[in-house]
Backbone as numpy.savetxt, mean C-alpha at the origin, in Angstrom:
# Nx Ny Nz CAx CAy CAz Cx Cy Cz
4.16 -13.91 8.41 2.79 -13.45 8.27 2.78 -12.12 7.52
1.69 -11.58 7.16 1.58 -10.45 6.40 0.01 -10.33 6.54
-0.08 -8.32 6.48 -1.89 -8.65 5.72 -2.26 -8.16 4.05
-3.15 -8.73 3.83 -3.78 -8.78 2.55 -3.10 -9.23 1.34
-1.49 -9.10 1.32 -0.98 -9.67 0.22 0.24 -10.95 0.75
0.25 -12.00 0.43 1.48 -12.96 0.20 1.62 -14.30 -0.57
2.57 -14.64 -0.56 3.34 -15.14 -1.56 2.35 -16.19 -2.02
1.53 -16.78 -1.51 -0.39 -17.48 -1.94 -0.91 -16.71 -3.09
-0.59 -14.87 -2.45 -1.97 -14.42 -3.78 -1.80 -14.33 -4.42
-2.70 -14.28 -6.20 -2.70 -14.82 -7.44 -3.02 -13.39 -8.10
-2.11 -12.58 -9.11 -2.54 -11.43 -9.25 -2.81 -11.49 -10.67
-3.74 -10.69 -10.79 -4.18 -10.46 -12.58 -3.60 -8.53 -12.69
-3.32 -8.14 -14.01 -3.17 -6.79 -13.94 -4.01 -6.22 -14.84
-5.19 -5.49 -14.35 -5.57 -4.81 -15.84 -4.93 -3.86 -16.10
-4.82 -3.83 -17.19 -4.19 -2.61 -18.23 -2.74 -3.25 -18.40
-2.27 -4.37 -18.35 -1.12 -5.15 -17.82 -0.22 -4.64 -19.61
-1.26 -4.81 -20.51 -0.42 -4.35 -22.57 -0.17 -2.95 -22.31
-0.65 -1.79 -21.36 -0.30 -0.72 -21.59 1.31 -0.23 -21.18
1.84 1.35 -21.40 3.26 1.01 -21.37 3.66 1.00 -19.82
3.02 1.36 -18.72 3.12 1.36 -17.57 2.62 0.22 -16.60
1.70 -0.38 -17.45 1.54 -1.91 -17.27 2.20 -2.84 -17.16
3.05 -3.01 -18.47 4.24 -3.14 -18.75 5.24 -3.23 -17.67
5.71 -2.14 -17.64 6.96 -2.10 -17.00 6.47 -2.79 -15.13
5.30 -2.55 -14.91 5.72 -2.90 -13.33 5.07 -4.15 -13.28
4.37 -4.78 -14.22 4.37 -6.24 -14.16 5.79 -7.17 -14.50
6.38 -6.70 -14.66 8.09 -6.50 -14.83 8.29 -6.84 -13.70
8.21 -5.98 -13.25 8.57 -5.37 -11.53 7.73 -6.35 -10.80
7.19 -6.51 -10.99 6.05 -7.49 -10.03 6.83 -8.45 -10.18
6.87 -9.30 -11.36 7.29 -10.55 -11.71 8.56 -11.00 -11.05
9.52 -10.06 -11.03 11.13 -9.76 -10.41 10.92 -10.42 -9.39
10.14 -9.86 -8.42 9.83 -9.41 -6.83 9.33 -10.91 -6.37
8.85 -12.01 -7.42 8.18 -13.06 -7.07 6.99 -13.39 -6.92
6.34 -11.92 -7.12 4.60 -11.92 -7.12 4.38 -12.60 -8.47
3.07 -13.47 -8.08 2.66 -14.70 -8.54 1.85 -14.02 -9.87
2.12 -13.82 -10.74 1.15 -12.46 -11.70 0.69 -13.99 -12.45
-0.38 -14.09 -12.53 -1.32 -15.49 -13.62 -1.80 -14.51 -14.21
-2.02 -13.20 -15.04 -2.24 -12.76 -15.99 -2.89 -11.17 -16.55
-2.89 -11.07 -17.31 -3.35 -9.52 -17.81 -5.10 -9.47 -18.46
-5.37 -8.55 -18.17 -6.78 -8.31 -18.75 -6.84 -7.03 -19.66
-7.50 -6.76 -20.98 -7.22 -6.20 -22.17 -8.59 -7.11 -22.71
-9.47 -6.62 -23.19 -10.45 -7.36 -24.23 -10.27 -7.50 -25.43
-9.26 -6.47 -26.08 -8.81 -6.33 -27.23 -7.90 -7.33 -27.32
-7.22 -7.99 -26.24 -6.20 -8.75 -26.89 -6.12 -9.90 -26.07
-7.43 -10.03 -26.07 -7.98 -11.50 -25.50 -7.23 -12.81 -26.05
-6.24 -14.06 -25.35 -6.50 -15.03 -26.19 -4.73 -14.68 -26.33
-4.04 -13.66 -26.48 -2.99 -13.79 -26.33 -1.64 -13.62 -25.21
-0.44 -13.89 -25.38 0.24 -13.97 -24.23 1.62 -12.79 -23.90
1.35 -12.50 -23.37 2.94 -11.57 -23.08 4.37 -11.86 -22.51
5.26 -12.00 -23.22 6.49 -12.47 -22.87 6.98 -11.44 -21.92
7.47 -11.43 -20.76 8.12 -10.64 -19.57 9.95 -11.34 -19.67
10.83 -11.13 -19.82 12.27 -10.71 -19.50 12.54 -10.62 -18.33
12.40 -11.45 -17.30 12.26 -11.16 -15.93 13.94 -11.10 -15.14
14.21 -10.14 -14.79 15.51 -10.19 -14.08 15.67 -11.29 -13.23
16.48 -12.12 -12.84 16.86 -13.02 -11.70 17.73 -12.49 -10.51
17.16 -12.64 -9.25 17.28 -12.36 -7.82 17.14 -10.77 -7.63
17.68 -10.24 -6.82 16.69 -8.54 -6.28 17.34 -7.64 -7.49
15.77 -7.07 -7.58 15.59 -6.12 -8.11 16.92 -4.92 -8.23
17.35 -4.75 -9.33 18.32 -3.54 -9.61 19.89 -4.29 -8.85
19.85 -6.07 -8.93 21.43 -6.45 -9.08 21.35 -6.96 -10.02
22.52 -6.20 -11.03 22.62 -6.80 -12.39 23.75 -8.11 -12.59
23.68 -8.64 -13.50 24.68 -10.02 -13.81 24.22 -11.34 -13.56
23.08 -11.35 -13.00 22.08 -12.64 -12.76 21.50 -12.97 -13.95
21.82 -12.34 -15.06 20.53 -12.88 -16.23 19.41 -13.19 -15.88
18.32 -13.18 -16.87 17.20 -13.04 -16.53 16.30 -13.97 -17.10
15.36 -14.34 -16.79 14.23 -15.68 -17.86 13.21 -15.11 -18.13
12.60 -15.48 -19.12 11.25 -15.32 -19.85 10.11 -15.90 -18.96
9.35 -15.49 -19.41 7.93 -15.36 -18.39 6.89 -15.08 -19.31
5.63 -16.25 -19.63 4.73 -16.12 -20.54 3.20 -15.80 -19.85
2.95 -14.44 -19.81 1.72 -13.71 -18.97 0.13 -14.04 -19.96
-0.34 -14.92 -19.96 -1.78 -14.48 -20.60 -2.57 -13.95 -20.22
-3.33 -13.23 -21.61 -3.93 -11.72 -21.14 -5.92 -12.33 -21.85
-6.25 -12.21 -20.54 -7.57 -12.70 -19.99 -8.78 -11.55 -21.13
-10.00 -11.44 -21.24 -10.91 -10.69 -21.93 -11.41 -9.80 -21.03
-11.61 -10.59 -19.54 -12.22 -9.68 -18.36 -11.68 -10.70 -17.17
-12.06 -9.84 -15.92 -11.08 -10.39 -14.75 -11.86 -11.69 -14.57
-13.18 -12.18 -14.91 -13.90 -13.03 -14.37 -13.75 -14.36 -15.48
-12.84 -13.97 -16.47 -12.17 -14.98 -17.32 -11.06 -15.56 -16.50
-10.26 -14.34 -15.93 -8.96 -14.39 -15.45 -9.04 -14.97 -14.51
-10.32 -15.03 -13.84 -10.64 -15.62 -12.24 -10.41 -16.89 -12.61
-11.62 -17.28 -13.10 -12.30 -18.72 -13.36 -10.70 -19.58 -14.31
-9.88 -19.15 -14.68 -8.80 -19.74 -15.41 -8.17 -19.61 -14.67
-7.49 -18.69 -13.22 -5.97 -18.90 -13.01 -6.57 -18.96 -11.49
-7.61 -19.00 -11.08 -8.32 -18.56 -9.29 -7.46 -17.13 -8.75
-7.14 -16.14 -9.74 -6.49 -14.79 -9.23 -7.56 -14.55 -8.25
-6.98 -13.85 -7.33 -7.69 -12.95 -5.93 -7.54 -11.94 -6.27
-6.35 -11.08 -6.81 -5.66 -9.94 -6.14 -5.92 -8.79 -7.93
-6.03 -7.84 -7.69 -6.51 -7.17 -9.43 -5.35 -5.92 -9.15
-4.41 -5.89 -10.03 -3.85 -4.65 -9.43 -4.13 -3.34 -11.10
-4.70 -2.25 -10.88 -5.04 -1.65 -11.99 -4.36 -0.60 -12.67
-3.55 -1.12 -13.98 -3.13 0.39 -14.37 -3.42 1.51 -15.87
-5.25 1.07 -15.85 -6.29 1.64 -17.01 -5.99 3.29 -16.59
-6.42 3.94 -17.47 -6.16 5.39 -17.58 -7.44 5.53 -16.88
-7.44 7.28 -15.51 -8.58 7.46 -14.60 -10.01 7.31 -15.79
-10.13 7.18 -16.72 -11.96 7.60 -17.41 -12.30 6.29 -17.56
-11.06 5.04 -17.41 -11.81 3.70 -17.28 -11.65 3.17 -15.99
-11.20 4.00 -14.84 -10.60 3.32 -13.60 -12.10 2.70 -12.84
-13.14 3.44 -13.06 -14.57 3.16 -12.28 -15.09 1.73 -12.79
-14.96 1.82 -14.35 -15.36 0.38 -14.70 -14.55 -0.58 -14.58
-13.35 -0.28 -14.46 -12.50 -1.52 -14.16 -12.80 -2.29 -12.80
-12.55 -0.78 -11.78 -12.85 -1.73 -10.52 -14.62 -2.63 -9.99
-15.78 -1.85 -10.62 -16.34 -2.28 -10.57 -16.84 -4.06 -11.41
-16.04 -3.92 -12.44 -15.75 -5.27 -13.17 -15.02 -6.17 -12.09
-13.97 -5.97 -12.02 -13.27 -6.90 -10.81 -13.87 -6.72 -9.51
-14.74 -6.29 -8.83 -15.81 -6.31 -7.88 -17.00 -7.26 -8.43
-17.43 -7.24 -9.45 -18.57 -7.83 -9.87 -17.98 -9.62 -10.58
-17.13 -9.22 -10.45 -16.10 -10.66 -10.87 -15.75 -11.84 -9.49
-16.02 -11.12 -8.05 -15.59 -11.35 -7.05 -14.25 -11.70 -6.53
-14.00 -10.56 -6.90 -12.15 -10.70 -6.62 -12.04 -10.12 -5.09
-11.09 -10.51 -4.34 -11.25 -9.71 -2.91 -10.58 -8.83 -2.71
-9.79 -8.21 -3.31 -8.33 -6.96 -3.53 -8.00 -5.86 -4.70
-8.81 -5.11 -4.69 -8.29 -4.54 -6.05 -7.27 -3.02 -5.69
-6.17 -3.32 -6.33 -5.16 -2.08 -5.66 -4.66 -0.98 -7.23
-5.76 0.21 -6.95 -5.53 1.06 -7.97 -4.75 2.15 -8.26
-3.82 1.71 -8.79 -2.72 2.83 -8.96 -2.70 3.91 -9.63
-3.84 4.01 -10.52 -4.23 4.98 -11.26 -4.97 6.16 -10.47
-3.79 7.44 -10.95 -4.13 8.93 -10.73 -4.79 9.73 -11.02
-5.80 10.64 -11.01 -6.35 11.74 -11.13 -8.00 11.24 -12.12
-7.89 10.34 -11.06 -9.53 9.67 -11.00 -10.67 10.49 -10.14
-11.56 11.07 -11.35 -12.53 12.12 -10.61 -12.95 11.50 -9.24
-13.74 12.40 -8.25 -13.29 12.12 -6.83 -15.12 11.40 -6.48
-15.68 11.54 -7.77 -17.35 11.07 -7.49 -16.85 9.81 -8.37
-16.34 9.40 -9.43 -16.07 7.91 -10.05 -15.54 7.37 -8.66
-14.64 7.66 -7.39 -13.77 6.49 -6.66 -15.27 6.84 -5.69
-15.86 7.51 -5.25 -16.58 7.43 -4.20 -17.54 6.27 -4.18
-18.10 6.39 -6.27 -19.17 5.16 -6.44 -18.43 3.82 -6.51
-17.28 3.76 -7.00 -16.65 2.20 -7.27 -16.23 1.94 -5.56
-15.77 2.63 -4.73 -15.56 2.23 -3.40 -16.88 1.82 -2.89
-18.40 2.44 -2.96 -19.23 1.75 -2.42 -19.42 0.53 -2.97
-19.69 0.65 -4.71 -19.54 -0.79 -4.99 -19.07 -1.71 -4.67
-17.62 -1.78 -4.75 -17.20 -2.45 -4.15 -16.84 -2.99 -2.76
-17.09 -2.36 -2.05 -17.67 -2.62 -0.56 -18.85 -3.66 -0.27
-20.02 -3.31 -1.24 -20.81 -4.03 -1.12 -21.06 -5.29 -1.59
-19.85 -5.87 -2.50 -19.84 -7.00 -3.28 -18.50 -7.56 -2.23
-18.19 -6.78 -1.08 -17.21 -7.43 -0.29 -15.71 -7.56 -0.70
-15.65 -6.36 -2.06 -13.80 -6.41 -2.39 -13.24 -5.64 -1.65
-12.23 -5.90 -1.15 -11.35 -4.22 -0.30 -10.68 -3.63 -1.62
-10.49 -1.88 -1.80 -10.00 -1.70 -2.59 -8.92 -0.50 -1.75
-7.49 -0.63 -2.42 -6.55 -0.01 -1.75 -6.32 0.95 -3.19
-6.08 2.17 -2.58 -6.09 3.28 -3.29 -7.29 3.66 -3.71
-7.41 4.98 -4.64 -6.45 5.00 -5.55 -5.58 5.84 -5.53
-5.08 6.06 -6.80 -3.21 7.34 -6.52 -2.78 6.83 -5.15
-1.99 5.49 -5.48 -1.36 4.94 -4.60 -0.33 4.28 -5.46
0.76 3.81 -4.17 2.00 3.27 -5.19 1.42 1.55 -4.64
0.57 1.08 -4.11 0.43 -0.20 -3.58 0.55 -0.75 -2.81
0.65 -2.07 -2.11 1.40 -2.41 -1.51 2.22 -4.03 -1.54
2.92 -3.90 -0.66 4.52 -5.26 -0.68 4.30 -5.93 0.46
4.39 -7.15 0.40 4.91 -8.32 1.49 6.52 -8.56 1.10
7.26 -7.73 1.46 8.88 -7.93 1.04 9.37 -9.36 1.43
9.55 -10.08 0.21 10.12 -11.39 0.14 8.66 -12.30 -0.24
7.55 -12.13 -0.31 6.41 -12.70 -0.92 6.04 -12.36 -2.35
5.30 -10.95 -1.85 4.52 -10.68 -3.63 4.79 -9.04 -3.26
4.27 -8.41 -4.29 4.51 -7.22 -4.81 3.31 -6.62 -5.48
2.58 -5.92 -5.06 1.45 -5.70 -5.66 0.90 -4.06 -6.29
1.77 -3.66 -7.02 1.63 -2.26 -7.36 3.02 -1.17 -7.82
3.70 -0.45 -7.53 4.89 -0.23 -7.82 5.91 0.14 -6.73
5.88 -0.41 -5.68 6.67 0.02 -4.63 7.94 -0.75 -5.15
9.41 -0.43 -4.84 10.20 -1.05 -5.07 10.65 -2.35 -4.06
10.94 -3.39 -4.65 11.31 -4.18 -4.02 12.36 -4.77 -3.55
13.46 -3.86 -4.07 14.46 -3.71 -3.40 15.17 -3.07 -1.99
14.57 -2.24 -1.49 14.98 -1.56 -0.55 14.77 -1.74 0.31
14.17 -3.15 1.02 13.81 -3.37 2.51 14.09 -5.48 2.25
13.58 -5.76 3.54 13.38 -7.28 3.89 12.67 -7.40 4.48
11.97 -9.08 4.80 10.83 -9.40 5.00 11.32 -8.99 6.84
10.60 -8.44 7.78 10.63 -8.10 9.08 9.81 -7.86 10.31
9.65 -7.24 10.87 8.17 -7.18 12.41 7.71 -5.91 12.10
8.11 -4.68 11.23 7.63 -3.43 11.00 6.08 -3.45 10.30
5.36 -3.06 10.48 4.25 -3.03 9.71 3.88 -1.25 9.09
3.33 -1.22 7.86 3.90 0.12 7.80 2.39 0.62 6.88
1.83 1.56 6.84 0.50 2.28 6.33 1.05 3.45 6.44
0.66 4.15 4.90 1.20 5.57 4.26 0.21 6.09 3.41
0.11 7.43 3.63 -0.54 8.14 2.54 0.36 8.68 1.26
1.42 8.50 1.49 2.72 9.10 0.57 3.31 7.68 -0.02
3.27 7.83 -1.16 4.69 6.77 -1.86 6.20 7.23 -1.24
6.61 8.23 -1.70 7.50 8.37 -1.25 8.02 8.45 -0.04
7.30 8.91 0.60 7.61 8.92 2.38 7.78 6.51 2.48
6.52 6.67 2.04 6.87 5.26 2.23 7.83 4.44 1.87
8.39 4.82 0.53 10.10 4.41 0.00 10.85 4.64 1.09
10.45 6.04 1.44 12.21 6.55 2.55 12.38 5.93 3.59
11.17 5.49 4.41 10.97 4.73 5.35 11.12 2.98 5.43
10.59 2.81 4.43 11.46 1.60 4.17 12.72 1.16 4.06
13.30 2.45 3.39 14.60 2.04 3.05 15.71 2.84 4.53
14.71 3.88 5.22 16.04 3.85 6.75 15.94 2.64 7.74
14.81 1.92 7.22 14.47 0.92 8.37 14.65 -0.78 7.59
15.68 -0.56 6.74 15.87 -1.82 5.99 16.30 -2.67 6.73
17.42 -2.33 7.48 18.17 -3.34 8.34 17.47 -4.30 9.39
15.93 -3.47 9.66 14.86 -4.30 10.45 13.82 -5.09 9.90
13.08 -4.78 8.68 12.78 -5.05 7.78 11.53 -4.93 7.89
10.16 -5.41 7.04 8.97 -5.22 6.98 8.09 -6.53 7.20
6.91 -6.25 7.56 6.00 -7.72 7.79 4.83 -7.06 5.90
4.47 -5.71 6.30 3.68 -5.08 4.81 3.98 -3.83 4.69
3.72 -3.42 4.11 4.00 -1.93 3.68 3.02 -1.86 2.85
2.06 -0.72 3.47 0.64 -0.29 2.30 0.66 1.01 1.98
0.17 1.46 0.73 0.46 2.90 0.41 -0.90 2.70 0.26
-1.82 3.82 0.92 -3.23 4.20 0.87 -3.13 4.99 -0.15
-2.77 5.88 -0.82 -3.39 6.78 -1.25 -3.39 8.39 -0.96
-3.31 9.39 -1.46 -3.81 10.39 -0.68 -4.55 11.24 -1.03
-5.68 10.69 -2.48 -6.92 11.48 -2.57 -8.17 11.72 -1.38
-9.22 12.21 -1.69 -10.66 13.06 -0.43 -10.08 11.36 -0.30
-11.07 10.59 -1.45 -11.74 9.14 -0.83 -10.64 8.41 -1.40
-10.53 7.38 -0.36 -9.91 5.66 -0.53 -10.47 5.07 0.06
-10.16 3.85 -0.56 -10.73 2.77 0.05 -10.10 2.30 1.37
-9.07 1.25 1.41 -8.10 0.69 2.80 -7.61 2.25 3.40
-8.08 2.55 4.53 -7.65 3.77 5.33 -6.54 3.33 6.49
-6.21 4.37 6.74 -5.18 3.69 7.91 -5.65 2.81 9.24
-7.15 3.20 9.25 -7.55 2.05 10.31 -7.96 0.83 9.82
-7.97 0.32 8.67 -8.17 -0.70 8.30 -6.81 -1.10 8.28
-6.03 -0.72 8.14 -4.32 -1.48 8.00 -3.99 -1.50 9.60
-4.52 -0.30 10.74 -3.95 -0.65 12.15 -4.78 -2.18 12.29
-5.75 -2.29 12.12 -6.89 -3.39 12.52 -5.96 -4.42 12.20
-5.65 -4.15 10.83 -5.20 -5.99 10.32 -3.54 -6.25 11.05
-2.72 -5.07 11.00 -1.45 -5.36 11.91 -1.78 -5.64 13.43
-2.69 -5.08 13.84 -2.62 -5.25 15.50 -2.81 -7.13 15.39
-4.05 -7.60 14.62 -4.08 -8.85 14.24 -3.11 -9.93 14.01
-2.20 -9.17 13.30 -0.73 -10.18 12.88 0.08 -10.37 13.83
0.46 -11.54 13.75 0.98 -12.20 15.01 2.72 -11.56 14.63
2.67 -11.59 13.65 4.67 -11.09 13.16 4.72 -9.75 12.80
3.96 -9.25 13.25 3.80 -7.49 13.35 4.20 -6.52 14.78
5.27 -6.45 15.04 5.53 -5.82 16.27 5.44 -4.42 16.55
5.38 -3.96 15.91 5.49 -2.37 15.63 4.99 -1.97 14.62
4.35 -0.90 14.24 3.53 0.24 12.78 3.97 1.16 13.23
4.00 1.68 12.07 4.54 2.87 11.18 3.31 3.46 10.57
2.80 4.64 10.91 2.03 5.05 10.63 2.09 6.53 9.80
2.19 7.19 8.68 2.88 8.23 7.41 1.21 8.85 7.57
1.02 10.37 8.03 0.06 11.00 7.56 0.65 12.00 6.33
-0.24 12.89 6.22 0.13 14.48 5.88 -1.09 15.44 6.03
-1.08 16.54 5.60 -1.83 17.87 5.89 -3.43 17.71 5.29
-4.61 17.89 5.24 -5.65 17.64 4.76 -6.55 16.42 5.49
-7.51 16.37 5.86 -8.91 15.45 6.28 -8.75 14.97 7.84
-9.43 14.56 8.31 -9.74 14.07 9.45 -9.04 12.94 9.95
-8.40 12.01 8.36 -8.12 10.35 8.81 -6.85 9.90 10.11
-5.87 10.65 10.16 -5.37 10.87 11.30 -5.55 11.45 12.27
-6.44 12.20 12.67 -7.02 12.29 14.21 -8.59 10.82 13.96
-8.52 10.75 13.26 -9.70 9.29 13.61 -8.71 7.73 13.92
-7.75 8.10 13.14 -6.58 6.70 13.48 -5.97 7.00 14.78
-6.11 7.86 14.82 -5.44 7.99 16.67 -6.35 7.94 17.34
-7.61 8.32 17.45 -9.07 7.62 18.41 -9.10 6.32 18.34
-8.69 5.42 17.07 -8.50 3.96 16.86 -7.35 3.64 17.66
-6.17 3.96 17.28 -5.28 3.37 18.28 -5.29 3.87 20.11
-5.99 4.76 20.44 -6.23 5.00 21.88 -7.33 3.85 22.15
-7.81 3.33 21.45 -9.54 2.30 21.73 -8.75 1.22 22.02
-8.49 0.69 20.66 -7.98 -0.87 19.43 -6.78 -1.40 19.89
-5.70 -0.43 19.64 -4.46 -1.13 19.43 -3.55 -0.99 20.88
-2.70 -2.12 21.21 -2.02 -2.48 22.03 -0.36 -2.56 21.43
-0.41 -2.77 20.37 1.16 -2.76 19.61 1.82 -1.13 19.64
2.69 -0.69 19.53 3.77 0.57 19.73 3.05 0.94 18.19
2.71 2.02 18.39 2.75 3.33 17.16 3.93 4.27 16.80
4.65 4.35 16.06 5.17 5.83 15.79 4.97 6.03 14.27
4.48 7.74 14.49 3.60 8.32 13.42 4.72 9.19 12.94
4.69 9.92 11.54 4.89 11.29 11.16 4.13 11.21 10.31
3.77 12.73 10.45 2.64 13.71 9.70 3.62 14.77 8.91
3.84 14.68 7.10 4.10 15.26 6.68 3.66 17.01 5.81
4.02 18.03 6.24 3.49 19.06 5.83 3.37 19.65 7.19
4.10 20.23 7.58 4.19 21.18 8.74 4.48 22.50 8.32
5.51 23.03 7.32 5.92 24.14 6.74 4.59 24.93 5.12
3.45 23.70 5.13 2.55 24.05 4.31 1.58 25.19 4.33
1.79 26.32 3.74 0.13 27.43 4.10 -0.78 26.89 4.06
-1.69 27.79 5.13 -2.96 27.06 5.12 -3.63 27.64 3.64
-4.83 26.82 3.33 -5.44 27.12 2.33 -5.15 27.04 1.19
-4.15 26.08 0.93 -3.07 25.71 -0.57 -3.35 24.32 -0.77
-3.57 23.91 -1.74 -3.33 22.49 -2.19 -2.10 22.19 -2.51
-1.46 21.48 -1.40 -0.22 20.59 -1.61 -0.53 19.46 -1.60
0.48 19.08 -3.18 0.68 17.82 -3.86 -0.54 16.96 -4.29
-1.21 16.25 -2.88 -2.32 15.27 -3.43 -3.47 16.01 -3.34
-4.60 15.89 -3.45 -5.42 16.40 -3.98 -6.74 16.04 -2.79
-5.97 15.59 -2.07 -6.96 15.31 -0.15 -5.85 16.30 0.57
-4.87 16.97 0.02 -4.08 17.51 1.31 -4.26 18.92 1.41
-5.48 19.56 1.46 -5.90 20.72 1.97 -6.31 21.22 3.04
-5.61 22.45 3.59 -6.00 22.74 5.10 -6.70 23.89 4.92
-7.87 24.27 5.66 -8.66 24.71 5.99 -8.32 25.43 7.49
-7.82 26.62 8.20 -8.04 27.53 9.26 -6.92 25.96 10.26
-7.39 25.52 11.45 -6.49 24.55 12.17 -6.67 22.93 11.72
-7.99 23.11 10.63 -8.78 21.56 10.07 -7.52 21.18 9.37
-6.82 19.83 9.97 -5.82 19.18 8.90 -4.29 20.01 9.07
-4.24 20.13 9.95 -2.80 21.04 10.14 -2.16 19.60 9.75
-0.95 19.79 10.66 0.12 18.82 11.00 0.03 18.68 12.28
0.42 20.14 12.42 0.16 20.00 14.01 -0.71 19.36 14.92
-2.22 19.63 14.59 -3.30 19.21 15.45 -3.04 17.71 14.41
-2.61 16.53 13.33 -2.71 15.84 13.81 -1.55 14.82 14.28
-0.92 15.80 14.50 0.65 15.45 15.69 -0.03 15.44 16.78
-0.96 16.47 17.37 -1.00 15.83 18.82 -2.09 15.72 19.08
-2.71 15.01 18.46 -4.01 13.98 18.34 -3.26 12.77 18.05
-2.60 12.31 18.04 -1.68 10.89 17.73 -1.20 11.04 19.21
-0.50 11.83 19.56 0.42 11.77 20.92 -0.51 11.94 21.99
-1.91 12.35 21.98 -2.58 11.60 23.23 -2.84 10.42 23.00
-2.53 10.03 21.91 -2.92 8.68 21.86 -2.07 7.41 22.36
-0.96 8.48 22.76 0.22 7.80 22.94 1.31 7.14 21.83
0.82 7.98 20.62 2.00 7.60 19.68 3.36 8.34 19.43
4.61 8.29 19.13 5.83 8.78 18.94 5.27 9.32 17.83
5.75 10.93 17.87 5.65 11.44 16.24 6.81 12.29 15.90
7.53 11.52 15.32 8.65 12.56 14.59 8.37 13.41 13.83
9.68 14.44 13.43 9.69 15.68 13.21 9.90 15.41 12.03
11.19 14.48 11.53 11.37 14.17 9.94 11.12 12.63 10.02
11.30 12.42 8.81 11.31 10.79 8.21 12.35 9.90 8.94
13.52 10.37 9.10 14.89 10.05 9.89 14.72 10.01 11.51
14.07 11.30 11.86 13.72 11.34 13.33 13.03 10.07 13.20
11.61 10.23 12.68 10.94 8.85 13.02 11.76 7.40 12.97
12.39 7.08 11.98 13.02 5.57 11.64 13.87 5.80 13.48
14.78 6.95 13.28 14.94 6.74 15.06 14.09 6.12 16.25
13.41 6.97 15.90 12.15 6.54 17.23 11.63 4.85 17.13
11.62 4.88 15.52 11.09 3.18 15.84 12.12 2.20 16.11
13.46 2.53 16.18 14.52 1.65 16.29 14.69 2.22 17.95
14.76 3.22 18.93 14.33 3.29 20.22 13.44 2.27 20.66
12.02 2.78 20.07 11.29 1.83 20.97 10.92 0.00 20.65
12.29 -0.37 19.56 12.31 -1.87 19.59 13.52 -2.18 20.59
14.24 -1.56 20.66 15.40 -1.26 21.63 14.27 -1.61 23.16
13.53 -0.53 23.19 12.92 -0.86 24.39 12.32 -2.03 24.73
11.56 -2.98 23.93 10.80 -3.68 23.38 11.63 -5.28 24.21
13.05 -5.04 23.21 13.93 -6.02 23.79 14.38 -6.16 25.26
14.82 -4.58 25.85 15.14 -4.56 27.05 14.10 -4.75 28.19
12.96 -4.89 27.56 12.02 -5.20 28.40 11.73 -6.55 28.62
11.62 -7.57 27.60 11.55 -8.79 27.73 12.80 -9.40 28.73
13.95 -8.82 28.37 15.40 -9.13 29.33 14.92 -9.35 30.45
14.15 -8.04 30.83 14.53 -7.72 32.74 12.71 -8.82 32.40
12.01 -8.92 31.94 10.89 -10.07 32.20 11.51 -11.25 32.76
12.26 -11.83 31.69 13.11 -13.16 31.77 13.79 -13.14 33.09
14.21 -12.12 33.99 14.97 -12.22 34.99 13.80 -12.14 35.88
């Protein structure tokens, strides 16, 4: 099981001819995600040859096969020709608003925007839009997200983990790489990178909602950092909602207040958005919150440890 992306969904890429397009429809393709095609109006009508490596990502000596991508005029070409669901976007931020609202108005149900330093009133209007035409949109300034061993939907690597019971929601790419990859040996059910501008769309309570849901989801992983409210509101959700094991880390503890670090939602204000307060706003909630990335992968390999030893002494 998985949520929102697997090896079923049908992905189109806009901006798929550009050079970053390019390369991770590459990457997509590798990974087994089902890519039926690119969108470009300019180059409507023709097809893109992909070089696709054979078996995981970054083992070389498998040779590789060709892969013929056609590149659609608009997503609602791309729809109606290949039944794509899934839009993953990598247009430069001054076309990111019309893109997603095109693939909203196209009725696609997923659009996952990877594109950065998208003014913060363009994502506010394309997120309502698209809300209201019923697309979920994940990101933006996000690395995406993976059903490891299904599809691949954005640029997370797909090498560094396996398909598993972890379920995992991040505001960090990278935190989300590291975590994947200390917790490989257990493996993943999804791994979603939200984002970490003011506004996104899929927030971390929309990803607790859909894991508590999944029946092959035993455990989340939950990646904050310093700036907004959304982790002390995901920990009022999981004290309500969720019944599955949480363990959180909140990155940016050593951050001054009143500095913009890194993303451009991670500003603290006086105790608003510490780490701290939302470390222990998670831990009344009853979630594990590690200190580093490593502490945490500990804690979640503890409490599957527990998980097991509990069913034991059930069985007896």
């Amino acid at each position: 099981m998985a949520i929102f992306l697997t090896k079923e969904s049908k992905v189109l890429v806009q901006g798929m001819t550009g050079g970053e397009g390019m390369k991770h429809t590459r990457r997509m393709l590798a990974a087994g995600t089902d890519v039926v095609g690119g969108v470009n109006p300019r180059k409507a009508g023709r097809t893109v040859d992909f070089d696709v490596p054979q078996g995981p990502e970054g083992l070389e000596g498998l040779g590789s096969a060709p892969v013929a991508v056609p590149v659609f005029g608009s997503v609602a070409e791309g729809i109606e020709a290949t039944g794509a669901d899934v839009s993953v976007v990598f247009v430069p931020p001054a076309f990111a608003k019309a893109a997603v609202m095109e693939a909203a108005d196209a009725g696609i149900g997923l659009v996952v925007v990877i594109t950065e330093g998208i003014p913060v009133h363009d994502s506010v209007s394309f997120h309502a839009y698209a809300a209201a035409r019923g697309t979920r949109v994940v990101g933006p300034n996000c690395p995406g997200l993976i059903t490891p061993g299904q599809a691949n939907a954005g640029i997370i690597p797909s090498d560094i983990t396996k398909p598993g019971r972890i379920g995992l929601v991040s505001k960090s790419g990278t935190l989300t790489y590291q975590l994947m990859y200390e917790l490989r040996d257990i493996g993943f059910s999804t791994c979603v990178g939200i984002g970490g501008d003011p506004v996104v769309g899929t927030t971390h309570i929309d990803c607790l909602a859909a894991f508590q849901d999944d029946p092959d989801t035993e455990l989340v992983v939950l990646i904050g950092e310093i700036g907004g409210d959304a982790e002390e509101r995901a920990a009022a959700y999981i004290r309500d909602h969720v019944t599955k094991p949480v363990i959180g880390y909140i990155a940016g503890f050593t951050a001054p207040e009143g500095k913009t670090m890194g993303h451009a939602g991670a500003i603290v204000s006086g105790s608003s958005g510490t780490a701290q307060a939302k470390k222990e706003a998670l831990e009344a909630a009853g979630v594990r919150v590690g200190g580093t990335p490593t502490e945490t992968a500990r804690l979640v390999l503890a409490r599957l440890e527990e998980s097991v030893t509990s069913l034991i002494v059930d069985a007896r």
